[in-house]
ZADO-1210 file (C-alpha; in nm, 4 decimals, padded with zeros to 6 digits):
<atoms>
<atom x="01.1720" y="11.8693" z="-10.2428" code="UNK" pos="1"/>
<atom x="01.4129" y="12.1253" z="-10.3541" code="UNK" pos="2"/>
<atom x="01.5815" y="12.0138" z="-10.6883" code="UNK" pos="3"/>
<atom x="01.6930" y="12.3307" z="-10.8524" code="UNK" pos="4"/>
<atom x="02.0464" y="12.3958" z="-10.5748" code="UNK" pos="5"/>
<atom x="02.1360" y="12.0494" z="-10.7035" code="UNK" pos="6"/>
<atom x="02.0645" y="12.1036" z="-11.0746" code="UNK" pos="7"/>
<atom x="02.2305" y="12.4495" z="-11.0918" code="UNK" pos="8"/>
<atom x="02.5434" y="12.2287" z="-10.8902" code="UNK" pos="9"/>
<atom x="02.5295" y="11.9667" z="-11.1711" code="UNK" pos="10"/>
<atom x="02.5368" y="12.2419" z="-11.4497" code="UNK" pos="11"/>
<atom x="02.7752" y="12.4400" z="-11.3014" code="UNK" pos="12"/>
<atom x="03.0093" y="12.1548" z="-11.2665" code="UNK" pos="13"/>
<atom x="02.9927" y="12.0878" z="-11.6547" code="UNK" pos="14"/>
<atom x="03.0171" y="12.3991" z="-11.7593" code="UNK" pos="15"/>
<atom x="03.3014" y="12.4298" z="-11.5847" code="UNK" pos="16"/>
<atom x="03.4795" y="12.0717" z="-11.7073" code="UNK" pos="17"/>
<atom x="03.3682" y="12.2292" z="-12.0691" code="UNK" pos="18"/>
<atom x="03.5551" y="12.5696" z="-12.0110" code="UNK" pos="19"/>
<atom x="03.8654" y="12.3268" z="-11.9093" code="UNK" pos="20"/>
<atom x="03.8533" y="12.0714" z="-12.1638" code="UNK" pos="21"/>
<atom x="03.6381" y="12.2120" z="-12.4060" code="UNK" pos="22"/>
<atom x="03.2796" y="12.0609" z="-12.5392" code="UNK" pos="23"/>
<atom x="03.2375" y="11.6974" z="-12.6449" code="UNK" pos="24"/>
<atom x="02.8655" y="11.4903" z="-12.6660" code="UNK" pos="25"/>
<atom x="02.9649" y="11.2262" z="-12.4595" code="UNK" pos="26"/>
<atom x="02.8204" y="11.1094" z="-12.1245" code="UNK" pos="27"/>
<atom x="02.9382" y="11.3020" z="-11.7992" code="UNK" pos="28"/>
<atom x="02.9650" y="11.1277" z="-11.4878" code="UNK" pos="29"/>
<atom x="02.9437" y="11.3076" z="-11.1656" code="UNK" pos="30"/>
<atom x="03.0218" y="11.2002" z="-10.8238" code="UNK" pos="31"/>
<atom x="02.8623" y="11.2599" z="-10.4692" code="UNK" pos="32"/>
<atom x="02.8379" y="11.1514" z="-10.1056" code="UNK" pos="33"/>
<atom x="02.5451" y="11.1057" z="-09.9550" code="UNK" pos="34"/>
<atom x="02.5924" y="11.3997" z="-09.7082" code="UNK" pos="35"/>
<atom x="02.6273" y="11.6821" z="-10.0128" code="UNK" pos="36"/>
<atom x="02.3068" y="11.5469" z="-10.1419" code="UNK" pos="37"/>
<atom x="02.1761" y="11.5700" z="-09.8717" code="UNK" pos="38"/>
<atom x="02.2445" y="11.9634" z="-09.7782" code="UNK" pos="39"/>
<atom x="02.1841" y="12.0216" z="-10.1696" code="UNK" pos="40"/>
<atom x="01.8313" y="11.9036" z="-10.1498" code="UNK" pos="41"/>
<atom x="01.7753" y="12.0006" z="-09.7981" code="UNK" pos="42"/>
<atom x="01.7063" y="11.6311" z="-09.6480" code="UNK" pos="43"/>
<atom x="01.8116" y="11.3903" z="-09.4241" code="UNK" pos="44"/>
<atom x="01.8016" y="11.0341" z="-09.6153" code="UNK" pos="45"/>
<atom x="01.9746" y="10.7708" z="-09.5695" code="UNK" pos="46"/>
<atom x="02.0948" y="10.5197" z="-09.9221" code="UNK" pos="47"/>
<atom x="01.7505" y="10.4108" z="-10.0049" code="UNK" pos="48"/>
<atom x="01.5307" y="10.7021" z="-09.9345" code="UNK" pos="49"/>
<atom x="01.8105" y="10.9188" z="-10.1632" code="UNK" pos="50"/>
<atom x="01.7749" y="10.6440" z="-10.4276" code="UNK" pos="51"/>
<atom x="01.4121" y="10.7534" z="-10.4430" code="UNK" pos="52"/>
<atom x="01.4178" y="11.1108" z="-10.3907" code="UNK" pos="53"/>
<atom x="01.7163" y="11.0946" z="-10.7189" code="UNK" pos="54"/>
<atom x="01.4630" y="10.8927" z="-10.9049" code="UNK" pos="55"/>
<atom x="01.2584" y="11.2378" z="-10.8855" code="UNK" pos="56"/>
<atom x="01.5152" y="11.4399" z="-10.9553" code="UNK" pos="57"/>
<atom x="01.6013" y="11.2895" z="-11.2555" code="UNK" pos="58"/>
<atom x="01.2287" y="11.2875" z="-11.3680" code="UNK" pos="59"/>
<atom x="01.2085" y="11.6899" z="-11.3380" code="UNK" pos="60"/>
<atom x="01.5387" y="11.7167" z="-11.5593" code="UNK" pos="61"/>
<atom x="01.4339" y="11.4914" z="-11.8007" code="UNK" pos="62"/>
<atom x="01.3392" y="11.7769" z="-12.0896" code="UNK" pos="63"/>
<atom x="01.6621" y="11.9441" z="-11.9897" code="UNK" pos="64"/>
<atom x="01.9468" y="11.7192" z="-11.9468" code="UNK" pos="65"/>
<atom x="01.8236" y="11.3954" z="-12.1139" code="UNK" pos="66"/>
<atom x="01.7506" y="11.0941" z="-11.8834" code="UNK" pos="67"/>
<atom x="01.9942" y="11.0914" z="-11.6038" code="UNK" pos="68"/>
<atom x="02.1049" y="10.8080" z="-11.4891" code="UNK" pos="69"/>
<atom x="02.1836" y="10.8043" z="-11.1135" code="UNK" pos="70"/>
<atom x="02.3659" y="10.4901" z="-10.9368" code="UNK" pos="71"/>
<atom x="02.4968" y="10.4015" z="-10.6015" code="UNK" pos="72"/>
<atom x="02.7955" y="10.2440" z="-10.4288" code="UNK" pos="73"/>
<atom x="02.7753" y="10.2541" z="-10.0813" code="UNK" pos="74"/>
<atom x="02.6994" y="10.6476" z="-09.9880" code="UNK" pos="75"/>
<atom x="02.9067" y="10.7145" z="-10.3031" code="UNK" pos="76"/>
<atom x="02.6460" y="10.8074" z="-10.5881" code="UNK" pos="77"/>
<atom x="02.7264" y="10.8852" z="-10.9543" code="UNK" pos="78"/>
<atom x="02.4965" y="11.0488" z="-11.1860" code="UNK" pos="79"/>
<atom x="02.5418" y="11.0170" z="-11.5642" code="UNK" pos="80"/>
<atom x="02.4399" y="11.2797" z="-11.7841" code="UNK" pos="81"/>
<atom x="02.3888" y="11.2290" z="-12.1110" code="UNK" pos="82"/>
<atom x="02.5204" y="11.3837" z="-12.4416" code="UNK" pos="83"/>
<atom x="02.2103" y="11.5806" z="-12.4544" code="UNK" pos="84"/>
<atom x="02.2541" y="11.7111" z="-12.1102" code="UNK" pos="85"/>
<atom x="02.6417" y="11.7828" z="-12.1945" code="UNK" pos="86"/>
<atom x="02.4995" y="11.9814" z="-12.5252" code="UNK" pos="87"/>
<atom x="02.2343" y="12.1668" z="-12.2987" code="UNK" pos="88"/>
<atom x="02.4908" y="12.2920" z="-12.0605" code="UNK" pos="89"/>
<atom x="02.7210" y="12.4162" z="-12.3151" code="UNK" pos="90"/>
<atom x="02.4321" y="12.5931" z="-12.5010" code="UNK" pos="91"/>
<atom x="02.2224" y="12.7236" z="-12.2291" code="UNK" pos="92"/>
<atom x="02.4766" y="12.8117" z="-11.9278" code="UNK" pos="93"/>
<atom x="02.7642" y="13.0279" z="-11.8898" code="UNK" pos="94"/>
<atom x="03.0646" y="12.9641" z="-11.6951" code="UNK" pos="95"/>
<atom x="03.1645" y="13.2267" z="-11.4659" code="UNK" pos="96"/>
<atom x="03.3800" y="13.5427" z="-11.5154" code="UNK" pos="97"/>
<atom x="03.6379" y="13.4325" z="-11.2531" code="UNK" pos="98"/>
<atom x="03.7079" y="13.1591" z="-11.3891" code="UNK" pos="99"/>
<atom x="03.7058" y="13.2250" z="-11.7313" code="UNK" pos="100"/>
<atom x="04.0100" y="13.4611" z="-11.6642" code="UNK" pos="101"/>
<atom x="04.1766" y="13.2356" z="-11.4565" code="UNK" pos="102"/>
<atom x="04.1809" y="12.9362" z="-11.7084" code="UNK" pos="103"/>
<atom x="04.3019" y="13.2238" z="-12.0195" code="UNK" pos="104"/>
<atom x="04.6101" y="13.3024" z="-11.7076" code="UNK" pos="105"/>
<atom x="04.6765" y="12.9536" z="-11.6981" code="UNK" pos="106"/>
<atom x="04.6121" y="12.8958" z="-12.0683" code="UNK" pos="107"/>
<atom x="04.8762" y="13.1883" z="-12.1651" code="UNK" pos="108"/>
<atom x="05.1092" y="13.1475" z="-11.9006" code="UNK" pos="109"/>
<atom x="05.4499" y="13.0896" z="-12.0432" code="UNK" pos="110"/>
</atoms>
C-alpha cells in the first residue's frame, strides 16, 4: 500500500497550520472522508478495511511523527498527531514559497 501521498498530505497540512499560526507542541487533529483516503492511498475500502489499512499507516510513521492516533465517525476519520509529530514537521519540512508570500501579503496588509 502506498503511504507516502498521504504522509506528505498530513505534513504538508501542518506545516502549513504552523506557517499560519505559528509552532506549538500540542496534538494536531486532522480530518478526512473516507473517499480522500481512499484516492490518497490508492484503494477502494470501505470503514473497516480503512480502519486496518490506517492501523499500518500509522505503524510506518511511528519514528517520524510519534504514534498517530487515527479514529472514526461514520466515513469521517480524524488522525491525531502528536507533539512529536507537530515538532518533526516544523523541523524537517518546509512550507511552500507561494504561500509563504501570500501569508507575509496578508500579514502586512494595512
Amino acid at each position: 500500500m502506498r503511504f507516502a501521498k498521504l504522509e506528505k498530505h498530513l505534513t504538508d497540512l501542518i506545516a502549513e497550520e504552523q506557517m499560519k499560526l505559528g509552532y506549538r507542541s500540542e496534538t494536531v487533529r486532522l480530518y478526512y472522508p473516507l473517499l480522500s483516503l481512499n484516492r490518497l492511498l490508492g484503494t477502494d475500502c470501505g470503514r473497516d478495511g480503512m480502519l486496518d489499512a490506517l492501523g499500518a499507516f500509522c505503524d510506518s510513521v511511528e519514528e517520524r511523527l510519534g504514534r498517530v492516533a487515527v479514529t472514526c465517525e461514520g466515513e469521517r476519520f480524524c488522525f491525531a498527531v502528536p507533539p512529536q509529530g507537530a515538532r518533526y514537521v516544523y523541523e524537517h519540512v518546509e512550507g511552500t514559497e507561494f504561500l509563504r508570500e501570500l501569508i507575509g501579503l496578508v500579514a502586512g496588509h494595512g
